[in-house]
C-alpha positions as CSV (number, residue, x, y, z in Angstrom):
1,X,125.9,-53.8,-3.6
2,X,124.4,-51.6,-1.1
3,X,122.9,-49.1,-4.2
4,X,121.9,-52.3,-6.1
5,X,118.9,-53.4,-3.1
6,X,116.6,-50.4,-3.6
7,X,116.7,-51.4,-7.4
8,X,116.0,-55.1,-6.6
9,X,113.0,-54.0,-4.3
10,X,111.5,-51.6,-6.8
11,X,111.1,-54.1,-9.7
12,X,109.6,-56.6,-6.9
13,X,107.2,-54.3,-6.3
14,X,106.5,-53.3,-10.0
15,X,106.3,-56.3,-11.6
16,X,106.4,-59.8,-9.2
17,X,103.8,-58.2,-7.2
18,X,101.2,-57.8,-10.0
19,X,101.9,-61.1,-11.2
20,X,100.3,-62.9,-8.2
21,X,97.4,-60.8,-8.8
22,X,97.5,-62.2,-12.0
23,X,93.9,-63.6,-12.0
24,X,92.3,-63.2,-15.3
25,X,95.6,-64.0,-17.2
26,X,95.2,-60.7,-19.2
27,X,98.6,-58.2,-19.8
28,X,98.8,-55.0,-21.7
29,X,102.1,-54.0,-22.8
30,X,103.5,-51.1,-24.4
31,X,104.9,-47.7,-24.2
32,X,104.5,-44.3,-23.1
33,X,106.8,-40.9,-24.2
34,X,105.7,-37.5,-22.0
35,X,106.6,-34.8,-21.3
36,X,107.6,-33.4,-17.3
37,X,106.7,-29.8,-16.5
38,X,109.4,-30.4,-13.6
39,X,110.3,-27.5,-10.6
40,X,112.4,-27.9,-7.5
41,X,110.5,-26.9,-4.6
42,X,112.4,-25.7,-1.0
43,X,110.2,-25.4,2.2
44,X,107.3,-25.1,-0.3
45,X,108.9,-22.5,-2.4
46,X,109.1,-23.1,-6.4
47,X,111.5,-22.9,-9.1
48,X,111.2,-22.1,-12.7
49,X,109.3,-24.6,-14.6
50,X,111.4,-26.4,-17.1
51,X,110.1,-28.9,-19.6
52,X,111.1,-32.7,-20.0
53,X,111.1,-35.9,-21.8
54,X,109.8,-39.2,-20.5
55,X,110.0,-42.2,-21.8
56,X,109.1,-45.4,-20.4
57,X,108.3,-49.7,-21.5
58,X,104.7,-50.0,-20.0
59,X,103.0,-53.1,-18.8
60,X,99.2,-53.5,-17.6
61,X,97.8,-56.1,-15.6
62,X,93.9,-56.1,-15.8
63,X,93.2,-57.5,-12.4
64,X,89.2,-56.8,-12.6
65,X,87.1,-54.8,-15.2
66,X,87.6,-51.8,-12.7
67,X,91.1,-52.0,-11.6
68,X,94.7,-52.5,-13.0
69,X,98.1,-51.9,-11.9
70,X,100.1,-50.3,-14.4
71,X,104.2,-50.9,-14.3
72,X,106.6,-48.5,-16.2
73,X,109.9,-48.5,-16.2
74,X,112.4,-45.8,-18.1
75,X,114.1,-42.8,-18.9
76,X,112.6,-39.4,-16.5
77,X,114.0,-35.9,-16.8
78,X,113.8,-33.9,-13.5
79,X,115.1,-30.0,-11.9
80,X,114.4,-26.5,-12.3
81,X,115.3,-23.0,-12.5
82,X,116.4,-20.9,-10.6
83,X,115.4,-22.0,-7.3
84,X,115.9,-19.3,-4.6
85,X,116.9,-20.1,-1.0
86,X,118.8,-18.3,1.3
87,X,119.5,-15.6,-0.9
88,X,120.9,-17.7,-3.4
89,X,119.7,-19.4,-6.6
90,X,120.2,-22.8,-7.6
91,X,119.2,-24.7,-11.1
92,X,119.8,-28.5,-12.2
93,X,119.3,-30.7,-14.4
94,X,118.5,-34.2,-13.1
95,X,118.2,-37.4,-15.6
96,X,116.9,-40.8,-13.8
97,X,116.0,-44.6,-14.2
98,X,112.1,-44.5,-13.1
99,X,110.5,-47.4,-11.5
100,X,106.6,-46.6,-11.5
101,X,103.7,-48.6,-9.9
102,X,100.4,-47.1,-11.0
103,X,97.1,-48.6,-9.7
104,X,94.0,-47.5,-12.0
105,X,90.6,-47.1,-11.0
106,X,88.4,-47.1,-13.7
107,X,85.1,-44.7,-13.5
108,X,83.6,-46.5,-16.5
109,X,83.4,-49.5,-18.4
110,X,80.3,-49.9,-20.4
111,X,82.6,-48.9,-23.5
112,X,85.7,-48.6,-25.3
113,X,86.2,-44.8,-23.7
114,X,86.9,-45.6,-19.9
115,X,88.3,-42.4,-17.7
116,X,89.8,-43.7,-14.6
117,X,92.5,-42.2,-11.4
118,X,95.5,-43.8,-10.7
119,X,97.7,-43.2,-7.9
120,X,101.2,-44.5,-6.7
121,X,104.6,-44.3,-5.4
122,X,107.8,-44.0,-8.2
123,X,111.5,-44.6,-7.6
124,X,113.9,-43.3,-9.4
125,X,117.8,-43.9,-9.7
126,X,120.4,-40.8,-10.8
127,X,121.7,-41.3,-14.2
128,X,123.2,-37.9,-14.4
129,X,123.5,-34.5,-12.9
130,X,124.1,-31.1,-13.8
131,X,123.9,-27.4,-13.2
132,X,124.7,-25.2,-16.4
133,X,127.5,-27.7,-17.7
134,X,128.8,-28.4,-13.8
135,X,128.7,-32.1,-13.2
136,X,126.9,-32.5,-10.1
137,X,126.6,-36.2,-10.2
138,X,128.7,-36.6,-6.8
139,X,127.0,-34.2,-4.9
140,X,123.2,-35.1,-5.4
141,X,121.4,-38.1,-4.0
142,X,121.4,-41.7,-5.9
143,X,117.7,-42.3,-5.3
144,X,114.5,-40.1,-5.4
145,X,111.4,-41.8,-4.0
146,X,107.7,-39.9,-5.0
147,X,104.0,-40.6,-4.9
148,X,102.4,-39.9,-8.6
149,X,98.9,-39.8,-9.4
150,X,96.3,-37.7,-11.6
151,X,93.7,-38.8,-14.1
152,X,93.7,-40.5,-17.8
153,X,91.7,-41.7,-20.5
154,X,91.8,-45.2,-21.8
155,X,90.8,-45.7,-25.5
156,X,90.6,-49.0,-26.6
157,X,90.5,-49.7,-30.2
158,X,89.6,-52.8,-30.9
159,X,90.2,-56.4,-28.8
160,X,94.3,-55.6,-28.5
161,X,95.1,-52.2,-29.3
162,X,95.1,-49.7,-26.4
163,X,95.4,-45.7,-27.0
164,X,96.2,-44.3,-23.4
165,X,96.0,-40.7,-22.4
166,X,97.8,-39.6,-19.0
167,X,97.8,-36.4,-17.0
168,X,99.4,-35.8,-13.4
169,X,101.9,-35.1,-10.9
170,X,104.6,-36.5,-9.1
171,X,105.6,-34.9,-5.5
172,X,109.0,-36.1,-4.6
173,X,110.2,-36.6,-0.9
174,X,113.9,-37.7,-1.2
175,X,116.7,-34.7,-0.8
176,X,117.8,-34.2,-4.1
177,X,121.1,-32.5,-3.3
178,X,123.0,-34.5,-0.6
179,X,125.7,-31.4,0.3
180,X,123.0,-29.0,0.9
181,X,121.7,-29.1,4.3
182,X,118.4,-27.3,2.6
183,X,115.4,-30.1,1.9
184,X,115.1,-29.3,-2.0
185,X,112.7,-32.0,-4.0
186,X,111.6,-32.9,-7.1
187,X,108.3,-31.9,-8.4
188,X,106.3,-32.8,-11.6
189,X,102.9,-30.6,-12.4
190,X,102.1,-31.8,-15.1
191,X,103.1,-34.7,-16.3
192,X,101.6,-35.2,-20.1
193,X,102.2,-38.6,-21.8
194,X,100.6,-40.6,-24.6
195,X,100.9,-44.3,-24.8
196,X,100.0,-47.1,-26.9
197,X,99.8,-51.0,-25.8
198,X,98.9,-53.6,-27.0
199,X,96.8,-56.7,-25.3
200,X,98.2,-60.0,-24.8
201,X,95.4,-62.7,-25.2
């Protein structure tokens, strides 16, 4: 029960939140598939880069012409190679349930190409864990809490259909490894993903 809270917090946040910002009565929803250029990172140290599928059911709320708060929700891929620490290496394979709250600014909106920052925290709950085919499910941490942001390009098509083009990072904080005494993280640079949505009138 204790696991199940953070879960019941993260889609408050994501998704009851927005809706009592709700003001113009306008939604966007969708998906999103990317791709993670994922490392783990040790006392700011790097690992190999290794890439990784995303996946994710989007939602938009349009709260003003110059803001929204994006929700996604889905399947994220995290880890690295060959992390040394200590004089030892260390490389997993981490697969997660991602909770993302992305607030846009947009820099434009005179027309239907409008660049914009977004910027956020994400949670994300541990599916599955591996190093090589070691199951390391037991020994690494059930939730990984980040701040994601980076830059994007909204394309909209005509009055329903949204094209959305994403670039950025994610920076996690969390321990990923709960046996190690070692503060290894989670980091995304760059994170790649192209979306579609479509507008609910």
């Amino acid at each position: 029960m204790n696991f199940l809270r953070p879960k019941l917090v993260g889609i408050a946040i994501l998704f009851i939140v927005p809706l009592l910002s709700y003001a113009q009565k306008k939604i966007e929803i969708g998906g999103e598939l990317g791709i993670n250029v994922a490392q783990l990172e040790y006392h700011g140290t790097t690992s190999g880069s290794t890439s990784k599928i995303a996946a994710f059911f989007t939602s938009d709320f349009l709260i003003s012409d110059n803001f929204s708060l994006l929700g996604k929700i889905g399947y994220s891929s995290k880890g690295g190679n060959n992390l040394v620490y200590n004089n030892n290496s260390f490389s997993g394979n981490f697969n997660y349930l991602s909770f993302y709250a992305s607030p846009r600014l947009y820099l434009s909106t005179i027309n239907s190409v409008r660049p914009y920052f977004h910027l956020g925290p994400s949670m994300s709950f541990l599916l599955s864990a591996k190093q090589n085919d070691f199951d390391l499910k037991d020994e690494t941490e059930n939730m990984d809490f980040a701040l994601q942001g980076g830059f994007g390009v909204k394309f909209i098509q005509n009055e329903s259909f949204i094209i959305d083009l994403v670039a950025g990072f994610e920076q996690g904080f969390s321990k990923v490894i709960s046996v190690f005494q070692q503060q290894i993280h989670n980091r995304v640079a760059p994170y790649i993903g192209f979306g579609v949505r479509y507008r609910l009138q």
